[in-house]
C-alpha positions as CSV (number, residue, x, y, z in Angstrom):
1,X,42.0,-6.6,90.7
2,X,43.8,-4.1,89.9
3,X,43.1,-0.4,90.2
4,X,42.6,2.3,87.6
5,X,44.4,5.1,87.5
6,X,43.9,8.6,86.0
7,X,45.7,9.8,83.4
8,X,46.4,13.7,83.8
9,X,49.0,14.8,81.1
10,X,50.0,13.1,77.8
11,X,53.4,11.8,79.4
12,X,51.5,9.6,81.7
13,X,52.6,6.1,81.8
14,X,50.4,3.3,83.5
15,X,51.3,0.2,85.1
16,X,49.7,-3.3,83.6
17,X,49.9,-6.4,84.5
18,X,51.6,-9.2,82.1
19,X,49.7,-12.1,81.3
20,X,51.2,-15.2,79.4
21,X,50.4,-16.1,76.2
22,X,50.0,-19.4,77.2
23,X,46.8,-18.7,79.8
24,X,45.4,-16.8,76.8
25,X,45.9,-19.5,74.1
26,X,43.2,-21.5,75.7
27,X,40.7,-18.5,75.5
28,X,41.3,-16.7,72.4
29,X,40.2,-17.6,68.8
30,X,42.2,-17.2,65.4
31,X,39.5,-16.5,62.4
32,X,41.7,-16.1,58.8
33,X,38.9,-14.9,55.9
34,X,39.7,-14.8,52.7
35,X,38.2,-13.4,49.5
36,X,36.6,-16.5,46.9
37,X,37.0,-14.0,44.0
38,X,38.3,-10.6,43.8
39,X,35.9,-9.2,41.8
40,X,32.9,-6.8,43.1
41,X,29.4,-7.3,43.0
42,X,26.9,-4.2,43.1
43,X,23.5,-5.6,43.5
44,X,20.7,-2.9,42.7
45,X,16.8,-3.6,42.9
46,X,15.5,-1.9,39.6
47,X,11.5,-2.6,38.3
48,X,10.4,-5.2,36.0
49,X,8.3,-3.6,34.2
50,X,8.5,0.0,33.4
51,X,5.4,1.7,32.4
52,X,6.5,2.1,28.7
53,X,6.9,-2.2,28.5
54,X,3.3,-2.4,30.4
55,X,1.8,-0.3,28.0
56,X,3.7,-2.4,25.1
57,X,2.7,-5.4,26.8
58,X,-0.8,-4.4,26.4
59,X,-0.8,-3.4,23.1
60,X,0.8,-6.4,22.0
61,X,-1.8,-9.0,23.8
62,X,-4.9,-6.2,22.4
63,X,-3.0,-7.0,18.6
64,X,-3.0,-10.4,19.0
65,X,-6.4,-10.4,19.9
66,X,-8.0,-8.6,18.0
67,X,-5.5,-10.1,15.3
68,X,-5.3,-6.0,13.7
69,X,-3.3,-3.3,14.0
70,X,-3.3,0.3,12.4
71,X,-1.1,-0.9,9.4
72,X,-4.1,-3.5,8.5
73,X,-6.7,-0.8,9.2
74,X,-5.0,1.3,6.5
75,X,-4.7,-1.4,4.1
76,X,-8.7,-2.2,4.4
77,X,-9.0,1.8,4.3
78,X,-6.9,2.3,1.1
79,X,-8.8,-1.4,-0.3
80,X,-12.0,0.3,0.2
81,X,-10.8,3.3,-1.5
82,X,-9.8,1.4,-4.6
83,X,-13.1,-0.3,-4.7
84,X,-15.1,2.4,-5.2
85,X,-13.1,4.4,-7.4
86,X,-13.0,1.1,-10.0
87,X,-16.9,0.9,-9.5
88,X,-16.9,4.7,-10.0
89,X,-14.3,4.2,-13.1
90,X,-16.6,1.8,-14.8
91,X,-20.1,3.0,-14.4
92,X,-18.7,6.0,-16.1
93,X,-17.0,3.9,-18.7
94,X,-20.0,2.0,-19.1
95,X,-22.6,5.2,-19.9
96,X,-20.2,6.7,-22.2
97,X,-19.8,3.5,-24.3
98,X,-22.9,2.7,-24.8
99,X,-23.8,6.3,-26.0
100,X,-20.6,6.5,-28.4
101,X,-22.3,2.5,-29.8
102,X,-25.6,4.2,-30.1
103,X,-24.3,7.3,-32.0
104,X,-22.3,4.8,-34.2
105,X,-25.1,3.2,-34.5
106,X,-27.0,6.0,-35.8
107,X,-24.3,6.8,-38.3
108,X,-24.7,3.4,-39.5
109,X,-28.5,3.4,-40.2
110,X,-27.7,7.0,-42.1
111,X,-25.1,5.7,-43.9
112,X,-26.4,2.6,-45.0
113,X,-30.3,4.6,-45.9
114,X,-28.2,7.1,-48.0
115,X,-26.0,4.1,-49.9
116,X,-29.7,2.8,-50.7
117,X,-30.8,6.2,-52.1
118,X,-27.5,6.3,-53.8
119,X,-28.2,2.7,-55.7
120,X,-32.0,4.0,-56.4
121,X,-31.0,7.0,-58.1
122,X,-28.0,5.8,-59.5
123,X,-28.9,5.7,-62.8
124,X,-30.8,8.5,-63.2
125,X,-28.5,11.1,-61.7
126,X,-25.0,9.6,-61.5
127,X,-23.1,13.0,-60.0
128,X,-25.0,13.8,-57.5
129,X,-25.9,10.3,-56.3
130,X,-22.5,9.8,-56.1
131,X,-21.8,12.0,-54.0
132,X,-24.5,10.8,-51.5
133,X,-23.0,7.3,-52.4
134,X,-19.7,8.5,-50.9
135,X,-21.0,10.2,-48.2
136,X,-23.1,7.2,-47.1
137,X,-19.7,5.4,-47.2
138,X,-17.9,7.6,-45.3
139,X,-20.4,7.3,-42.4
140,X,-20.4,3.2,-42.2
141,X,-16.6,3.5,-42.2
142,X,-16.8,6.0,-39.5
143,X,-19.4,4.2,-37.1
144,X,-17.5,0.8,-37.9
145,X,-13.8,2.2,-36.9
146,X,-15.7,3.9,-33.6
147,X,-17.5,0.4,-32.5
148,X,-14.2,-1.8,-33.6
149,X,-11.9,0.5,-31.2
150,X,-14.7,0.5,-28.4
151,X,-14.4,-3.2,-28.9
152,X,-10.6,-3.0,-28.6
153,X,-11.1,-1.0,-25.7
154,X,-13.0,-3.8,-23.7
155,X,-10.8,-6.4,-24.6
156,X,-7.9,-4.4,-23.7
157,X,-9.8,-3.9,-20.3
158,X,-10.3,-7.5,-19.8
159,X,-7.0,-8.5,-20.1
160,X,-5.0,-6.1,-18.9
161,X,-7.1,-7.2,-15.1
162,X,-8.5,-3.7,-15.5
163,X,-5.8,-1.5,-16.1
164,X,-6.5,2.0,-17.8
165,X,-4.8,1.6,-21.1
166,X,-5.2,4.5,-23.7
167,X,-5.8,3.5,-27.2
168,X,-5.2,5.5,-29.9
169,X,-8.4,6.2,-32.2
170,X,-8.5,4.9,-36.1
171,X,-7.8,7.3,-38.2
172,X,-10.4,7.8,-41.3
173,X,-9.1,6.3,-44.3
174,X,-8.6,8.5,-47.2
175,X,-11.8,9.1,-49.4
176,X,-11.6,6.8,-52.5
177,X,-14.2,6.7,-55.4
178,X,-16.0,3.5,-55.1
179,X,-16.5,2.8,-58.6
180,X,-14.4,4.0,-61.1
181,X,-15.4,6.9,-63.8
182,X,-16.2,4.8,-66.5
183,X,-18.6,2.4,-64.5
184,X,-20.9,5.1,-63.7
């Protein structure tokens, strides 16, 4: 065995002992490795599931559920909304029509009770009976061109599914004499 000396300055030199390759050959091992690829891998451990996902996660199983989300909510809001105001719409249509049929109504029963007077007294006092005559006219027109437009109304209701159409109202016709001046 050899001894081991001390090195003491930088220059120092130390003695070995030379061994042949060919004692060593037996005892050493040659291990070449060699890259498959030369490309780099990073592997990183990241989550899943963040908490935003398991939040969407849950949402998403609650909507199918449930089978309703806000959008459909709002839609059944807005439905119910449209509802009432159509119900709302109506009743108020409805009250006002029959009170414009009964005044027209009304008028008729005045104008017809005057068109008798008129044809009682005709003979007897043909001006001023003629007058009433006219008058009594007028009236049935009147009440006749208010119930023929509510009329048009409704039907314009029914088939327009509703819809709030405007109609324009009759205009009276112009006043006529009935009979001419040498009839009366």
């Amino acid at each position: 065995m050899a001894r081991k000396k001390l090195c003491r300055s930088i220059g120092c030199n130390f003695e070995t002992e030379r061994v042949a390759y060919q004692d060593l050959r037996e005892s050493l091992l040659f291990i070449n490795i060699y890259f498959s690829s030369l490309q780099v891998e990073v592997t990183q451990e990241e989550l899943a599931n963040t908490i935003e996902n398991f939040w969407s996660d849950i949402g998403g199983s609650l909507g199918l559920w449930v089978g309703m989300s806000v959008i459909s909510l709002g839609e059944i809001l807005e439905l119910g909304i449209l509802i009432l105001r159509f119900i709302r719409k109506r009743s108020v249509r409805l009250l006002s029509t029959e009170q414009k049929r009964d005044e027209a109504e009304v008028k008729l029963n005045d104008g017809l009770n005057q068109i008798i007077k008129g044809f009682n007294g005709l003979n007897e006092e043909k001006q001023e009976r003629r007058s009433e005559f006219n008058d009594g006219l007028n009236k049935i027109i009147k009440s006749i061109n208010m119930l023929t437009t509510e009329q048009q109304k409704r039907d314009n209701d029914e088939n327009a599914n509703y819809s709030e159409i405007s109609i324009v109202e009759n205009a009276l016709p112009k006043q006529y004499n009935v009979f001419p001046d040498h009839v009366l």
